[in-house]
Biotite code that builds the C-alpha atoms (Angstrom):
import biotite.structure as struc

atoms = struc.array([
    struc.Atom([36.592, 31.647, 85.126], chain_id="A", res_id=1, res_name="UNK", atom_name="CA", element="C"),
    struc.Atom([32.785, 31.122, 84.556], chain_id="A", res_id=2, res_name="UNK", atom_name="CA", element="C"),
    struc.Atom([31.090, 34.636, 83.468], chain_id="A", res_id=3, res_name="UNK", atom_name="CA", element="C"),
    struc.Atom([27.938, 36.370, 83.939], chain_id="A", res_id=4, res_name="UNK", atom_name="CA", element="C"),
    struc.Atom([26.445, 37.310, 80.842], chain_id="A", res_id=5, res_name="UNK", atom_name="CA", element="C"),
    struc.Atom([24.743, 41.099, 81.040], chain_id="A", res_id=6, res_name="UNK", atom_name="CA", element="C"),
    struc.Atom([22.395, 41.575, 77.955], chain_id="A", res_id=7, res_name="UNK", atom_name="CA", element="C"),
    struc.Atom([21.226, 44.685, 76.466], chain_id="A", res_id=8, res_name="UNK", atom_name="CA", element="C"),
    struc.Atom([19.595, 45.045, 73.168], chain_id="A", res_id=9, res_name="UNK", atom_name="CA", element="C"),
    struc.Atom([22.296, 45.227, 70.693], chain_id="A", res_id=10, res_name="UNK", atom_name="CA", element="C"),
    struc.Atom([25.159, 44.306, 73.321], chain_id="A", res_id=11, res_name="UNK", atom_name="CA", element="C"),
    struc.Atom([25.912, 41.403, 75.335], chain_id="A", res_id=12, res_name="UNK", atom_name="CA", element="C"),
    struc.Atom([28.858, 41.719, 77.837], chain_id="A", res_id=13, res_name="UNK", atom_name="CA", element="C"),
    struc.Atom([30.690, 40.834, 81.126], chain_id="A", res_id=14, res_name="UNK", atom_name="CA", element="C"),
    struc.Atom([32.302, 42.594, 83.495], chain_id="A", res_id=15, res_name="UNK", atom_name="CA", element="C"),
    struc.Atom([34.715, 41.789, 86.635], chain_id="A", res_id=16, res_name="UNK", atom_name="CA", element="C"),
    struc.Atom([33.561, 42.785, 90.162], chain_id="A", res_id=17, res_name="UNK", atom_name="CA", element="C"),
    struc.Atom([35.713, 46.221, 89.671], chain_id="A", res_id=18, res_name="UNK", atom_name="CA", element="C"),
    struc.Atom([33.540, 47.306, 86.065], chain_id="A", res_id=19, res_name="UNK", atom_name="CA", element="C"),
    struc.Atom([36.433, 45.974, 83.592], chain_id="A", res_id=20, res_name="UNK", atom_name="CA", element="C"),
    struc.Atom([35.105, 44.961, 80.274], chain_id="A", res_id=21, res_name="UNK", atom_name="CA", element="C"),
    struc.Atom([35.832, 41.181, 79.970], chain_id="A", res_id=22, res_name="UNK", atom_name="CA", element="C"),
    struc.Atom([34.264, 39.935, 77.057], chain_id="A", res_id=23, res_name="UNK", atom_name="CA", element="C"),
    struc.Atom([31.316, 41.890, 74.667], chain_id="A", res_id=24, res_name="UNK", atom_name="CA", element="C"),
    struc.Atom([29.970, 41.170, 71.429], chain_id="A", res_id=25, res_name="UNK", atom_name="CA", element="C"),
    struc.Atom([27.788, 44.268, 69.685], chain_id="A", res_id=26, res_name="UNK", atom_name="CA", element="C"),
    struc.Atom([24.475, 43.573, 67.041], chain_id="A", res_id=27, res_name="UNK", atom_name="CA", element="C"),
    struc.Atom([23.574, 46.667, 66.442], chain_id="A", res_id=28, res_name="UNK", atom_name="CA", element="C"),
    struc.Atom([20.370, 47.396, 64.053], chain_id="A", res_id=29, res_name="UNK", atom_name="CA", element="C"),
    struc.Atom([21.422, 47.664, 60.539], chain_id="A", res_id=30, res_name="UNK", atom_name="CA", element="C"),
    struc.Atom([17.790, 48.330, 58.987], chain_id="A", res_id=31, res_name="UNK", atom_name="CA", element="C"),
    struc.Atom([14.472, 47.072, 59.972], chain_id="A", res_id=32, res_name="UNK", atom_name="CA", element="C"),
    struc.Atom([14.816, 42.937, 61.357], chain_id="A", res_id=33, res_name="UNK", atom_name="CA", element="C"),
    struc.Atom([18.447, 42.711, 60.140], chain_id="A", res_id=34, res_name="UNK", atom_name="CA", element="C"),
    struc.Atom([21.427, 43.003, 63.016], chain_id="A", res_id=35, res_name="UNK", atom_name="CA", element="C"),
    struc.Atom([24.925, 43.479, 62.536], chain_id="A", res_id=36, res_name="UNK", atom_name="CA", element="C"),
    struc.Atom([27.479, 41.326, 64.186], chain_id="A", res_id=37, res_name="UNK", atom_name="CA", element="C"),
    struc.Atom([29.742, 44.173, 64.226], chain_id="A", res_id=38, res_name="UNK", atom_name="CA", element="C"),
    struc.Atom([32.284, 43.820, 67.034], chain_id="A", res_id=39, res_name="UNK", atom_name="CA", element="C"),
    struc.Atom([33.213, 41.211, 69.224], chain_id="A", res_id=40, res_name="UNK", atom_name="CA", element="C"),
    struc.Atom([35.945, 41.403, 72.333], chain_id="A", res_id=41, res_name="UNK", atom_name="CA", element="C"),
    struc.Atom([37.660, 39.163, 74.542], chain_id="A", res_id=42, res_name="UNK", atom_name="CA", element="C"),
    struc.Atom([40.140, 40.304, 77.137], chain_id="A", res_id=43, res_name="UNK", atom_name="CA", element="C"),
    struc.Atom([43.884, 38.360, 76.430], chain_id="A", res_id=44, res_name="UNK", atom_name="CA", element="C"),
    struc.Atom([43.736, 36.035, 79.461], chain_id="A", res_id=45, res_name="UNK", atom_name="CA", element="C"),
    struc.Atom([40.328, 34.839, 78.770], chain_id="A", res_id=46, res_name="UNK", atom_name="CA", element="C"),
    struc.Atom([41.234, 34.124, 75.023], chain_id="A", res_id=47, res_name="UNK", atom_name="CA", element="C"),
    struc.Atom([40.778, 30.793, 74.056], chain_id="A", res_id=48, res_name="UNK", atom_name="CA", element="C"),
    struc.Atom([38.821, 29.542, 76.608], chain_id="A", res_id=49, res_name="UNK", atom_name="CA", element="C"),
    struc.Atom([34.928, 29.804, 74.408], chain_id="A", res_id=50, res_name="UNK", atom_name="CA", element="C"),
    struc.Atom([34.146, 33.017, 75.497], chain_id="A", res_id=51, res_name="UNK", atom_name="CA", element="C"),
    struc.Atom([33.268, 33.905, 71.753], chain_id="A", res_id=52, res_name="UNK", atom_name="CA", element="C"),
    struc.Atom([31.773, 31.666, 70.872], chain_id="A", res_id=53, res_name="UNK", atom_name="CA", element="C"),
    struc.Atom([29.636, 31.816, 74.191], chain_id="A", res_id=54, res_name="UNK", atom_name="CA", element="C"),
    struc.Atom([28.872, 35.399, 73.066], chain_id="A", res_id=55, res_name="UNK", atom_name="CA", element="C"),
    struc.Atom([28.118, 34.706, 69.697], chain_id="A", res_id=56, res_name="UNK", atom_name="CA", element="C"),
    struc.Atom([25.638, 32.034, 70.564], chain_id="A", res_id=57, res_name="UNK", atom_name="CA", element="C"),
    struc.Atom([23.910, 34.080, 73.090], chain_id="A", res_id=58, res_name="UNK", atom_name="CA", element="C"),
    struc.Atom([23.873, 36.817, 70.614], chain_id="A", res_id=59, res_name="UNK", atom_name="CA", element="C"),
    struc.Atom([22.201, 34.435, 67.949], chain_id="A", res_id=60, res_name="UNK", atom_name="CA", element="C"),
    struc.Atom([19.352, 33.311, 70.414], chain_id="A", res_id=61, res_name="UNK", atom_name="CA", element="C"),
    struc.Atom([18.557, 36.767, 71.065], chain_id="A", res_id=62, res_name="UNK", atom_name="CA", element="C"),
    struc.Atom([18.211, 37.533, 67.324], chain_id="A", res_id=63, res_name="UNK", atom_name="CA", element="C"),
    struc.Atom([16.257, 34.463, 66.936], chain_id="A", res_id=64, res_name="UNK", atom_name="CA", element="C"),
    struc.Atom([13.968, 35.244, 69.534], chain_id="A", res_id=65, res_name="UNK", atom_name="CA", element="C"),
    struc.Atom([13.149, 38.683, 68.243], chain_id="A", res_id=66, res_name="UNK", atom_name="CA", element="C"),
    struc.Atom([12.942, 36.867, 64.760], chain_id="A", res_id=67, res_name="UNK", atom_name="CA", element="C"),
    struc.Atom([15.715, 39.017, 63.238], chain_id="A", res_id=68, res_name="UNK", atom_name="CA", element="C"),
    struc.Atom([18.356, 38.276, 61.101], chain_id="A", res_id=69, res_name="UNK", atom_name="CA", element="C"),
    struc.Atom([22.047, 39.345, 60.950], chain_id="A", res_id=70, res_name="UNK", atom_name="CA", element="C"),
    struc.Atom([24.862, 40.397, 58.906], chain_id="A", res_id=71, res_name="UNK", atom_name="CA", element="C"),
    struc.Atom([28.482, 39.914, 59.736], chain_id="A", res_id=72, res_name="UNK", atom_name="CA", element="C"),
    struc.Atom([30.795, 42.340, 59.724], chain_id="A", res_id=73, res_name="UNK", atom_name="CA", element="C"),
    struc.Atom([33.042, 41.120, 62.822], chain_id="A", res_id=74, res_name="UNK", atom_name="CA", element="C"),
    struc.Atom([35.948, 38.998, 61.383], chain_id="A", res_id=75, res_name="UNK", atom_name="CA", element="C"),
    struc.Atom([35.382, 36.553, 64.308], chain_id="A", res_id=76, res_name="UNK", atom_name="CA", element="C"),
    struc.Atom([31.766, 35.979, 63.571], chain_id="A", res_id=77, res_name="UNK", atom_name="CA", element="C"),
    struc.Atom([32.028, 35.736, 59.865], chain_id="A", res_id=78, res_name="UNK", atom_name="CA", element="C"),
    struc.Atom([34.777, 32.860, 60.684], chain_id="A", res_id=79, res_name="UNK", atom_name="CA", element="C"),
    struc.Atom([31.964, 31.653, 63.415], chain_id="A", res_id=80, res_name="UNK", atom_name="CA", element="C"),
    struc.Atom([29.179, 31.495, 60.917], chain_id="A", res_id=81, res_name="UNK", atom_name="CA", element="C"),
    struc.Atom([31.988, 29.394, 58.484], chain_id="A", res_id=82, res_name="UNK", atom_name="CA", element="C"),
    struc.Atom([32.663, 27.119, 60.899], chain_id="A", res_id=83, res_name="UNK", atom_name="CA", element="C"),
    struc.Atom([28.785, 26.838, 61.796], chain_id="A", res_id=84, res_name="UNK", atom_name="CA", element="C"),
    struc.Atom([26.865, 26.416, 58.493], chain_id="A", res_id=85, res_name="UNK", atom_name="CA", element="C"),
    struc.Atom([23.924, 24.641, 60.480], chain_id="A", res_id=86, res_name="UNK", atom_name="CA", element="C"),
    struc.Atom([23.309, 28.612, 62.030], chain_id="A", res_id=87, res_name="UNK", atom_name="CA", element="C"),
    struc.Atom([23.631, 29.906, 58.273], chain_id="A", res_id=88, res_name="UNK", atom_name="CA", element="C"),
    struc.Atom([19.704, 30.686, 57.948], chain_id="A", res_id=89, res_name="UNK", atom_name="CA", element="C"),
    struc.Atom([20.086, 33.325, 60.578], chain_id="A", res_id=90, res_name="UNK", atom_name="CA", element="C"),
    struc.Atom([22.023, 35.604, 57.629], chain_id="A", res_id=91, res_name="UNK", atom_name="CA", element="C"),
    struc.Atom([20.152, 37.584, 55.789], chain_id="A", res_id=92, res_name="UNK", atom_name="CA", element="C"),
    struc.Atom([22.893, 37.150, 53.306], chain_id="A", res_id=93, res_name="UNK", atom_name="CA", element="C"),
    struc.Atom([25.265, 33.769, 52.799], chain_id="A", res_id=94, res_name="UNK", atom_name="CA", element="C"),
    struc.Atom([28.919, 33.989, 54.021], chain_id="A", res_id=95, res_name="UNK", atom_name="CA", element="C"),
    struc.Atom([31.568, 34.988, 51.580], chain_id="A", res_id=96, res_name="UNK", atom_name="CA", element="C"),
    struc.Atom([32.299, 32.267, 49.356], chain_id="A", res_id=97, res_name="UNK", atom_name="CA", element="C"),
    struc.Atom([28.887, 30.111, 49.284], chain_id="A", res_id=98, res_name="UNK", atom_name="CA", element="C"),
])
């Protein structure tokens, strides 16, 4: 199923044609320039198909462009960030464990 990205500031998200949350990952502002990977979602019959990673590289070119950095509190983007050390300078703090 190929999705349509809808961005927002701290929110990136698809829906199906009836309004049903598919997919969303949130980055809300923690304090001045630093974002918080808080939440990220991915309906059960989408799961392992890239959606979140999809989201959490859109979400990371957004903070990038606004030249912000991020926290993570989301399990799946502190495991995302682990498996990614070559996007670790977006942090504003290392991963858990470094």
């Amino acid at each position: 199923m190929e999705l349509t990205f809808q961005y927002e500031r701290d929110r990136i998200f698809a829906e199906d044609g009836a309004g049903r949350l598919l997919a969303e990952i949130r980055f809300p502002a923690q304090e001045a320039g630093v974002v918080n990977f808080a939440s990220t979602f991915v309906d059960p019959a989408l799961r392992g198909q890239g959606v979140a990673d999809a989201l959490v590289r859109a979400a990371i070119v957004r903070v990038r462009g606004r030249g912000e950095k991020a926290v993570a509190t989301c399990s799946y983007a502190r495991a995302w960030f682990a498996r990614h050390p070559e996007q670790a300078d977006l942090l504003a703090q290392p991963p858990p464990g470094d």
